[in-house]
C-alpha positions in Angstrom: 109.8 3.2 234.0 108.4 -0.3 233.2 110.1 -2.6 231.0 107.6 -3.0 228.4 107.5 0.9 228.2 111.2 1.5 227.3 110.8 -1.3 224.7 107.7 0.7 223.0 109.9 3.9 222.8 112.5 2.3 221.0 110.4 1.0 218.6 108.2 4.0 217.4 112.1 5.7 217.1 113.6 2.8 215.1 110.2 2.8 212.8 110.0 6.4 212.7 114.1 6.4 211.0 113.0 3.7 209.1 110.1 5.9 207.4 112.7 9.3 207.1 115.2 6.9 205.3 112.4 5.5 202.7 111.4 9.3 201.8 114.9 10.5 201.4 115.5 7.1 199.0 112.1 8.1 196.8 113.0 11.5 196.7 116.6 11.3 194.9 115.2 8.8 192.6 112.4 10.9 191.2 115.2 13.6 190.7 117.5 11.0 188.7 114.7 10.5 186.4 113.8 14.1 185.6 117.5 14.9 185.1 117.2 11.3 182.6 114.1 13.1 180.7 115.6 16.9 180.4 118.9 15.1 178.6 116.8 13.5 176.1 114.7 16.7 175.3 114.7 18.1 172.0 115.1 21.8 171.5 113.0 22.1 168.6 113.7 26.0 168.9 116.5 25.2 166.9 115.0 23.3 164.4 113.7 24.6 161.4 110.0 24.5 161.1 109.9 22.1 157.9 111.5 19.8 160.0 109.4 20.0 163.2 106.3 19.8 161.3 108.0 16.6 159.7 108.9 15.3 163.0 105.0 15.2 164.5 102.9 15.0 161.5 103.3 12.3 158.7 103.2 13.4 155.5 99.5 14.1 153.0 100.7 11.2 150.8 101.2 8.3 153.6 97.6 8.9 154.9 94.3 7.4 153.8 92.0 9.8 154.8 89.3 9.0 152.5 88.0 11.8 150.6 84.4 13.1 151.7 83.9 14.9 148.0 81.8 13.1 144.9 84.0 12.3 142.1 81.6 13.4 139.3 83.9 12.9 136.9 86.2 15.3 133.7 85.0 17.3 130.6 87.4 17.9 127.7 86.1 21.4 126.8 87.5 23.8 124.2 87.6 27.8 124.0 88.7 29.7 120.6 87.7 34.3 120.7 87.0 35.7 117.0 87.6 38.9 117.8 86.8 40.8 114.5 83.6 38.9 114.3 83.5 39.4 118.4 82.3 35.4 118.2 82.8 33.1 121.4 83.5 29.1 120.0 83.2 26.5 122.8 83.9 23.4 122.4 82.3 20.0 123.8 85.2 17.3 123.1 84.5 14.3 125.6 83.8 13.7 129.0 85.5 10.5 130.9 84.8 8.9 134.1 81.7 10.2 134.9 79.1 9.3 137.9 77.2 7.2 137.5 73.3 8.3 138.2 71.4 5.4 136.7 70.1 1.8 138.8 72.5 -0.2 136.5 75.8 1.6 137.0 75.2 3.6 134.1 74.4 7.4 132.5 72.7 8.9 129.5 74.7 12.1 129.2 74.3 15.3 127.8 76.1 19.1 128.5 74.0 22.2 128.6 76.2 25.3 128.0 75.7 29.1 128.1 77.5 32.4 128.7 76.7 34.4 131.8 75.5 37.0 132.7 73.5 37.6 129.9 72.1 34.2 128.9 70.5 34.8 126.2 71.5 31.5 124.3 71.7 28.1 125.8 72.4 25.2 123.7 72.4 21.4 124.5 74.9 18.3 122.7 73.3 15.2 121.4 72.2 12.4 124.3 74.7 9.2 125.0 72.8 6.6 126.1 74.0 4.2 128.6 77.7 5.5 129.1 80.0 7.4 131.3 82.8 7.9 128.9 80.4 9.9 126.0 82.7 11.0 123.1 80.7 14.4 121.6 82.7 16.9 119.1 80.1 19.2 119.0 81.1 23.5 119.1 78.7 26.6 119.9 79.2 29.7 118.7 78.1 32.8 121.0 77.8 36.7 119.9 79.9 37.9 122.7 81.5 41.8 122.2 85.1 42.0 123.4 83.7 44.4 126.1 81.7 42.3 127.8 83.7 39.2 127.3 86.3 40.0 130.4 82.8 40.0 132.6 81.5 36.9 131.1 81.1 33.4 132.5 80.9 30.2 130.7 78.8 27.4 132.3 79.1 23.8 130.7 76.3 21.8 133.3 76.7 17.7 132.5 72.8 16.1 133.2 72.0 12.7 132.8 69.1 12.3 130.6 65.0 10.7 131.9 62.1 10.4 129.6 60.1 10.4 132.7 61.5 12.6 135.3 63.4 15.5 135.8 67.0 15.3 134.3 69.7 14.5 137.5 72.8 17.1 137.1 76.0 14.7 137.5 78.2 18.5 137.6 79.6 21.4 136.2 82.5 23.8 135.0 82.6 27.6 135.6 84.9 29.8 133.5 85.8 33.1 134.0 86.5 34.4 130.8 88.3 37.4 132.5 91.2 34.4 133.6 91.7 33.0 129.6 94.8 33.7 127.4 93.4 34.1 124.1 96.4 34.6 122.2 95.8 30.7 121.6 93.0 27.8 121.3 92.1 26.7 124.7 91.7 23.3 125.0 92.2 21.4 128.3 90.4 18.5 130.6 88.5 19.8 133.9 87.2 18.2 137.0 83.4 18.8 137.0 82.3 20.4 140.0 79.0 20.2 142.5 76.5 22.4 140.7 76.2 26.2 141.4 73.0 26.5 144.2 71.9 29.7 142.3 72.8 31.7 139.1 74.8 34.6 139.2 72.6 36.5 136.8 72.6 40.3 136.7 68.9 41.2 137.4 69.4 45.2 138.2 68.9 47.2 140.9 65.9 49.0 143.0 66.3 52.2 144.7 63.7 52.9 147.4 63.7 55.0 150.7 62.3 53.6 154.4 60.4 55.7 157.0 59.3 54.4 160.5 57.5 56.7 162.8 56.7 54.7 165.8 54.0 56.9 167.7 52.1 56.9 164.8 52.8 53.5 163.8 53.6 54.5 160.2 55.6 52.6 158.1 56.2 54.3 154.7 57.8 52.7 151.7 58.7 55.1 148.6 59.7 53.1 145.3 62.0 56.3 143.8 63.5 54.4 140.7 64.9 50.8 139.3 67.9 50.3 136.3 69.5 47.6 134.5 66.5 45.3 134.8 66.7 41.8 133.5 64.7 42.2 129.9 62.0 39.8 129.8 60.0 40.3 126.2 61.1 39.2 123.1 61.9 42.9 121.9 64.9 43.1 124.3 62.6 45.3 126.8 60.5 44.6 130.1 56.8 46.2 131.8 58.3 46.3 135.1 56.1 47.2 138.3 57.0 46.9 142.1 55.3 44.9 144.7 56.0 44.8 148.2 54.3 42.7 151.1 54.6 42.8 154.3 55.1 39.6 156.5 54.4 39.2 160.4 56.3 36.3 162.1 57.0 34.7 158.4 53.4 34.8 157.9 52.4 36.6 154.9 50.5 40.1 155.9 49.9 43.1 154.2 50.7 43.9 150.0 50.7 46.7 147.6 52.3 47.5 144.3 53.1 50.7 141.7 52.0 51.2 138.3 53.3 49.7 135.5 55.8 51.3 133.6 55.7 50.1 129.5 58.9 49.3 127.5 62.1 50.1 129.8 64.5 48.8 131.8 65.4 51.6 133.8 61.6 52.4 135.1 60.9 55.9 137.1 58.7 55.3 139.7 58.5 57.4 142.8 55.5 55.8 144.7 54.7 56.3 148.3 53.0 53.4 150.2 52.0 53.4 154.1 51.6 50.2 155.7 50.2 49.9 159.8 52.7 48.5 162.0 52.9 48.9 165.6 56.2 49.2 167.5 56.0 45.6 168.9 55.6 44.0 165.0 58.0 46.0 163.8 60.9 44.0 165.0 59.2 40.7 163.9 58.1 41.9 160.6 60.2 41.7 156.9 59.5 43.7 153.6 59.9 41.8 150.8 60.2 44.0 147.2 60.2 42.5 144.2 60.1 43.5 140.3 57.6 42.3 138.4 57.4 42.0 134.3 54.0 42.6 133.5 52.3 40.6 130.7 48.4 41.3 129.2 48.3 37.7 127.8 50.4 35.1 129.8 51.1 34.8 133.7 53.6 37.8 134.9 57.5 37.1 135.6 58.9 37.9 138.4 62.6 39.6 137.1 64.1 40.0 141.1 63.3 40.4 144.5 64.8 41.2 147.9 63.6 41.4 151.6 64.7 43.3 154.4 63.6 43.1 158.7 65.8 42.2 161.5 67.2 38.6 160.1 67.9 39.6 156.5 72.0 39.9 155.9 74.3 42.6 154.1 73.0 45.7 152.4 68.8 44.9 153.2 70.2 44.7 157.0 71.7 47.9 157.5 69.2 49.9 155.6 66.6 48.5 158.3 68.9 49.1 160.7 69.6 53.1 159.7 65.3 53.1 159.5 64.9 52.2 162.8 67.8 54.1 164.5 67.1 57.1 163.0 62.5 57.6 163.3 60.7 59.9 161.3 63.7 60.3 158.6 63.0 58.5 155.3 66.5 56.5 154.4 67.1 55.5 150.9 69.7 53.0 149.4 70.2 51.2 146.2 69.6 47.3 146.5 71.2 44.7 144.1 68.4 42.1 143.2 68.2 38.4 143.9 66.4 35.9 142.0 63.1 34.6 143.4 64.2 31.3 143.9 67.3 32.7 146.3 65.1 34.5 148.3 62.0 32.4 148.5 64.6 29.6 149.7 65.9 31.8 152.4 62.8 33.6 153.5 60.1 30.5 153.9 56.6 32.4 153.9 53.9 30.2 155.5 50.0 31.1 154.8 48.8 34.4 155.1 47.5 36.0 158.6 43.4 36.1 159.3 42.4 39.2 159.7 40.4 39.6 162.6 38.0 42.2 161.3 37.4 40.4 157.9 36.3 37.2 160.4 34.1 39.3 162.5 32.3 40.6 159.7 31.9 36.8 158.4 30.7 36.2 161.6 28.0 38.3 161.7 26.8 37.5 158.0 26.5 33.7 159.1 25.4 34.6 162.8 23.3 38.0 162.5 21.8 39.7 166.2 
């Protein structure tokens, strides 16, 4: 062999151990430093769990998170029960720290208070003017029987006052009477809350039955009965009727209503309505029933109303739901009612449907043959 050929062998050899050796070196020092990192381990197995969560996570106090919620502000309210004379006193002390809702850093406060469900009293305080910290010593007294005092809420609702506009609500306070000792005067400060987004009134209930026959394209409606309705005249009594309309893709549709029933509460109806609705619009379609007082002189009040189809929630859903899994069977349920403004908020109705034969016949008056 050449020379030059013996010298080449050697070297790819040396450079070869040289490369072996450097591996081996890297090797034992990466296992060094995993042993180094095993010995300084914690076994937080055998820590108690106070003490781990200590260990990672700071403490509430040490941490400016910087809270998200409106301070509104605190009402000194007191609550005193009569029970012989089965009379509610609530108090309206002060209020302290209160948000400000006026351009100059100010508030012209006032509290509006009432007893739920019933509400048949509401009564307002005197008006501060240009204060947050309003001093008012003013008591109510409500008629309240001992039986209906454990299902009773008391609302105290702080407003700033406008000549001009509507009156801002800075917050609130809900007390469930049911929670009070009243072995004693109540008489304690409260954090004012956001405002309630609907009232839990009691408004009664509606019994009706559902009946879908899709090869006939029948959808049948009976209003059987109502109770417990929401009294609306001044003689503690209501002329309730139903109305129900129909709405296709949130568009408002078809309508019909009962007769009126005079002077009750707990109206007997038993009316059978048939509306037209094809299998493809019965999917997309929502029946909205409402209770209606009735009044010969002023505009009729609406006392409740609920809606059932495919989106509604709860209750309205699965009575659709039994309707359309079991056809041709009418299915009847007892609903709760909502108030308008609940539903009307959740259900957005746009303007009603044209109907295509009402604009033919239009048509032909404007364009005759």
């Amino acid at each position: 062999m050449p020379r030059w050929a013996i010298y080449t062998i050697f070297a790819a050899g040396g450079l070869l151990i040289l490369l072996c050796c450097l591996c081996v070196c890297i090797k034992c020092c990466c296992k060094g430093k995993k042993k180094k990192k095993k010995n300084e381990q914690i076994d937080l197995k055998a820590v108690n769990g106070k003490t781990t969560t200590a260990l990672v996570q700071p403490d509430v106090a040490d941490v400016d998170y910087g809270s998200t919620k409106k301070q509104r502000g605190k009402l000194l309210y007191s609550l005193e029960y009569d029970g012989p004379l089965s009379e509610l006193k609530l108090g309206i002390k002060q209020a302290s720290s209160l948000m400000a809702m006026d351009l100059g850093g100010t508030s012209d406060p006032y509290v509006r208070v009432y007893i739920l469900p019933e509400k048949s009293k509401t009564y307002e305080t005197k008006v501060f003017r240009s204060t947050l910290n309003p001093v008012f010593n003013e008591q109510f007294t409500f008629q309240l029987p001992k039986s209906t005092l454990t299902k009773s809420t008391a609302v105290m609702k702080v407003f700033d006052f406008n000549r001009f506009s509507k009156h801002e609500i800075i917050g609130e306070i809900r007390v469930q009477l049911c929670n009070v000792d009243w072995n004693h005067i109540i008489e304690e400060w409260q954090e004012l809350e956001a405002p309630a987004k609907f009232e839990e009134e009691n408004l009664g209930e509606i019994c009706f039955s559902l009946r879908y026959v899709p090869s006939a394209s029948k959808l049948t409606v009976v209003i059987l009965e109502a109770k417990n309705l929401k009294s609306m005249d001044v003689g503690g009594s209501s002329d309730p009727y139903v109305k129900m309309q129909l709405a296709l893709d949130k568009r408002k549709w078809k309508k019909k209503k009962t007769s009126i029933k005079k002077k009750t509460l707990n109206p007997y109806f038993n009316e059978s309505f048939v509306f037209d609705v094809s299998l493809d619009q019965i999917q997309r379609v929502n029946l909205v029933v409402s209770v209606w007082d009735h009044d010969a002189v002023t505009r009729n009040d609406p006392i409740g109303k609920i809606y059932l189809g495919c989106d509604a929630t709860g209750n309205q859903l699965r009575h659709w739901a039994d309707m359309l899994s079991n056809p041709r069977r009418p299915v009847a349920q007892w609903h709760s009612l909502l108030s308008a403004e609940q539903v009307n908020s959740t259900l957005t109705l746009k303007k009603k449907i044209p109907i295509p034969s009402k604009m033919k016949e239009s048509a032909q008056q404007w364009y005759p043959k």
